[in-house]
N, C-alpha and C positions, 0 to 999 in steps of 0.2 A: 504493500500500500504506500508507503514512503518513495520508494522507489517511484514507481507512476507518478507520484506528488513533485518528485524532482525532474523526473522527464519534462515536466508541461512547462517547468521552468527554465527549459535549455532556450528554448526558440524565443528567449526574451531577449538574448543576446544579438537578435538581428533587426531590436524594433528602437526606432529614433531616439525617442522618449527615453526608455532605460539605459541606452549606451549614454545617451547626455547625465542622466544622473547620476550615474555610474561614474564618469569623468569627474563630477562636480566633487562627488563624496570621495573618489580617492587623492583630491588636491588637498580636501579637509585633513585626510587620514593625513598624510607626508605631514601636514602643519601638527597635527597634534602628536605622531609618535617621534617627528625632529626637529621641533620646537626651539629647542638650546641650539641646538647644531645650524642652524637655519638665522638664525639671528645674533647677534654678539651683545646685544643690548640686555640688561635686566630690566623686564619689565615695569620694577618697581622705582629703577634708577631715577631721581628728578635731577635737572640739569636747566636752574633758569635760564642759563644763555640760550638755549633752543626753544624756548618757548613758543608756541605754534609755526617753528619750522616747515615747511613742506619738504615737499618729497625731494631726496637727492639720493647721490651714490652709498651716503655713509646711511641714511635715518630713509629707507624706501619710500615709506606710506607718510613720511613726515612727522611733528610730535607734535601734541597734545597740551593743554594750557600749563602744565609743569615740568615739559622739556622732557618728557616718557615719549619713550620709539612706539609710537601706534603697532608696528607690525609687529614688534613683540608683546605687547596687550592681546594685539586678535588670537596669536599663536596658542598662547598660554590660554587664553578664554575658550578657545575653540575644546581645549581639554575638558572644560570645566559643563560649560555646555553638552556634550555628547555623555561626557561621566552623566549629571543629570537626566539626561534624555533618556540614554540607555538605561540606566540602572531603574527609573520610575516605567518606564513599559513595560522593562523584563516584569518587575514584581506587579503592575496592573496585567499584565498579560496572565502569568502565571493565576494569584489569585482571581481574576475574574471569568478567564476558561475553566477553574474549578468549580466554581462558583454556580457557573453555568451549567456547566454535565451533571451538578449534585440535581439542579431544580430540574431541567427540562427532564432528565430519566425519571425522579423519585415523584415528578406532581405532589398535588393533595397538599398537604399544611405546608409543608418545608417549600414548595413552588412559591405558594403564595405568599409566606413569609419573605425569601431575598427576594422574589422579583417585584412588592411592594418597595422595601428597601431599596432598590435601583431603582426605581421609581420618583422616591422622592430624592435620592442623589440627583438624577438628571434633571431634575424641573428646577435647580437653583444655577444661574449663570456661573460656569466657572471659574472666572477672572476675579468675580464675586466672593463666592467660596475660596478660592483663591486666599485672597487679599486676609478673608477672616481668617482662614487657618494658620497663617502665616505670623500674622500678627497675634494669636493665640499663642504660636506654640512656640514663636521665637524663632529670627531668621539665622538659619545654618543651613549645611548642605545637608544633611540628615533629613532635618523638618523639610525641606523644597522635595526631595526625592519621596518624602513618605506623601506629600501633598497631593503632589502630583499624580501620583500614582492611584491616590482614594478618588483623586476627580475624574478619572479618567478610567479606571476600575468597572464601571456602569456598560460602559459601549460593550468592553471584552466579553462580560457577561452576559448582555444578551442575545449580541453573536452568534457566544456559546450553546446561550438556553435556545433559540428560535433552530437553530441546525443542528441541535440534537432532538427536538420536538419532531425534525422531521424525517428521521432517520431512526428513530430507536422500536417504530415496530415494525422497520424494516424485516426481513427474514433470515437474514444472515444471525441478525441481534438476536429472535427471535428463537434461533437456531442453540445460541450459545446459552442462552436462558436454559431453554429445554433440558442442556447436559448437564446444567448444574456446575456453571461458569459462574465465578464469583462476581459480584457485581463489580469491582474494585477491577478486575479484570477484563470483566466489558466496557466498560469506559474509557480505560486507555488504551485496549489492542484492537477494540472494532468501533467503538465512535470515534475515539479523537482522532485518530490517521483519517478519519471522512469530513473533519469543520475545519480540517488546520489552514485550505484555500483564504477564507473569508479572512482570519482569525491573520495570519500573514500579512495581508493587504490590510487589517486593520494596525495591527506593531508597525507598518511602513510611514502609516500617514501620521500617527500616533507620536513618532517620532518628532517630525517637523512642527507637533502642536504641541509638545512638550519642551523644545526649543522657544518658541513664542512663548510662552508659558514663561520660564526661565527667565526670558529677556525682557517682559512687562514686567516680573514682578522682581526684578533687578534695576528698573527703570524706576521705579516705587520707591529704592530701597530696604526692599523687605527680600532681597535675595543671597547670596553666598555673602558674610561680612567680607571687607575690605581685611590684608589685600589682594586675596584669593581675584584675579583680572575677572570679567566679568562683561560680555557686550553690552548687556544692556545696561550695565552706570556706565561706560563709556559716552555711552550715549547721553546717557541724565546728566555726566559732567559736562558734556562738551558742548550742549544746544546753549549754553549761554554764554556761549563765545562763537556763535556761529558768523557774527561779524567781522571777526578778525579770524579766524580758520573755519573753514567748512570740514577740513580732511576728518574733525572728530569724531561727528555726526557718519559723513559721508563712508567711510572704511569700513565698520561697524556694522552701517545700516545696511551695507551692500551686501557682507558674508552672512548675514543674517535670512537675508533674503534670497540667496543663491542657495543657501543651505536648506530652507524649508521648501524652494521652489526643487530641490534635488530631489526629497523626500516623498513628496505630494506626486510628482513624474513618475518615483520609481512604484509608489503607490497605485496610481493609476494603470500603471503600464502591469503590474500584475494583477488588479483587479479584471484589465482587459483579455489577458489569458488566463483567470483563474475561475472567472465567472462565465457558466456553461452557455446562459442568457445572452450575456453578452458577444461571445463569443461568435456566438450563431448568429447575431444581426453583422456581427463587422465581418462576418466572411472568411474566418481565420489569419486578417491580413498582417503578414509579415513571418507567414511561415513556407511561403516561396515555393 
């Protein structure tokens, strides 16, 4: 079943979309695993005489209102960002496709118990929840990654709950019931290898919206403390000098948006081969 699951993902590698985010995310990677190596400057270095420098041979992307090399900010941020990213979907991914296979198989009380609870998860604006959790529990990287993870926890789940709903009196399932297959074993060896499609193209987009995430509520101030670099206070420092340097705002706000515009591509471009639906109205185009 895995197997088949990775075949349908070979033929993505000849479709536009995913080669372009593909390119975008591995220029990230280079920045975040050669960071040191890639720049001479320390990040945190202040140097009044360069103060809003622009770009040249020694300082790239030029420096920022306290003589700090912008490119070694994005560098180091770019770490910090994807650490957040990644680590808050793995564990929304993780708990809310469990979450999901407990209700959609078991119905009856426990159904209607989490999937009320996601329920009223989703009906409060995220940014929103956001803000309050943050400011509840105190900004660290800890609290951002567990935040993020609870606001975003809801989609996984019912992903999970609605394609196991539709799948579990299948016959194959039905099969395994019959011998006296544990339940604990039907769940992960004949449902989960059949939702993981949706469930993937949802950790894709997820991604890119837990970056925005990250970088609104680092624009706030309520994100990783200082001096842990950071795009979005890059940002929040730099728009009030956008008089005398733009490079602040502008370097920032570009990787920011190259990186979720990567995510949301690679996003789409598997949902377009992973969704059977769709797949049948586009023709299977780009499988030659």
């Amino acid at each position: 079943m895995i197997d088949r699951f990775v075949s349908k993902l070979r033929p993505l590698l000849r479709t536009p979309q995913f080669t372009l985010s593909v390119g975008i995310l591995l220029v990230l990677l280079i920045l975040v695993v050669f960071a040191p190596q890639l720049s001479q400057w320390d990040p945190a270095k202040v140097d009044g005489s360069k103060r809003f420098d622009g770009p040249s041979a020694t300082h790239w992307l030029g420096c920022d209102e306290f003589g700090r090399d912008i490119f070694s900010n994005l560098a180091f941020g770019a770490r910090m960002s994807l650490l957040v990213s990644l680590s808050s979907m793995t564990l929304s991914c993780l708990v809310g496709t469990v979450l999901g296979l407990i209700a959609g198989y078991s119905r009856g009380i426990v159904e209607a118990v989490m999937m009320r609870g996601v329920d009223i998860l989703l009906s409060f604006p995220p940014i929103l929840m956001a803000i309050f959790l943050v400011s509840l529990t105190g900004p660290s990287i800890e609290n951002l990654i567990l935040v993020i993870a609870i606001l975003y926890m809801p989609r996984f789940t019912r992903i999970a709950y609605s394609s196991t709903l539709a799948i579990r009196d299948s016959m194959f399932v039905e099969s395994a019931r019959v011998i006296g297959t544990p339940t604990w074993s039907i769940l992960i060896r004949h449902i989960l290898p059949n939702i993981l499609a949706p469930l993937f193209v949802q950790f894709s987009l997820g991604l890119g919206a837990a970056i925005l995430m990250e970088s609104g509520l680092s624009f706030l101030g309520l994100g990783p403390p200082p001096p842990a670099p950071s795009w979005g206070r890059m940002i929040s420092k730099a728009r009030r000098f956008l008089a005398l340097s733009p490079y602040g705002v502008l370097w920032p706000s570009l990787i920011i948006s190259m990186t979720v515009l990567a995510f949301n591509l690679m996003g789409d471009a598997l949902r377009d081969r992973l969704d059977p639906r769709l797949r049948g109205k586009l023709g299977d185009k780009g499988e030659g």
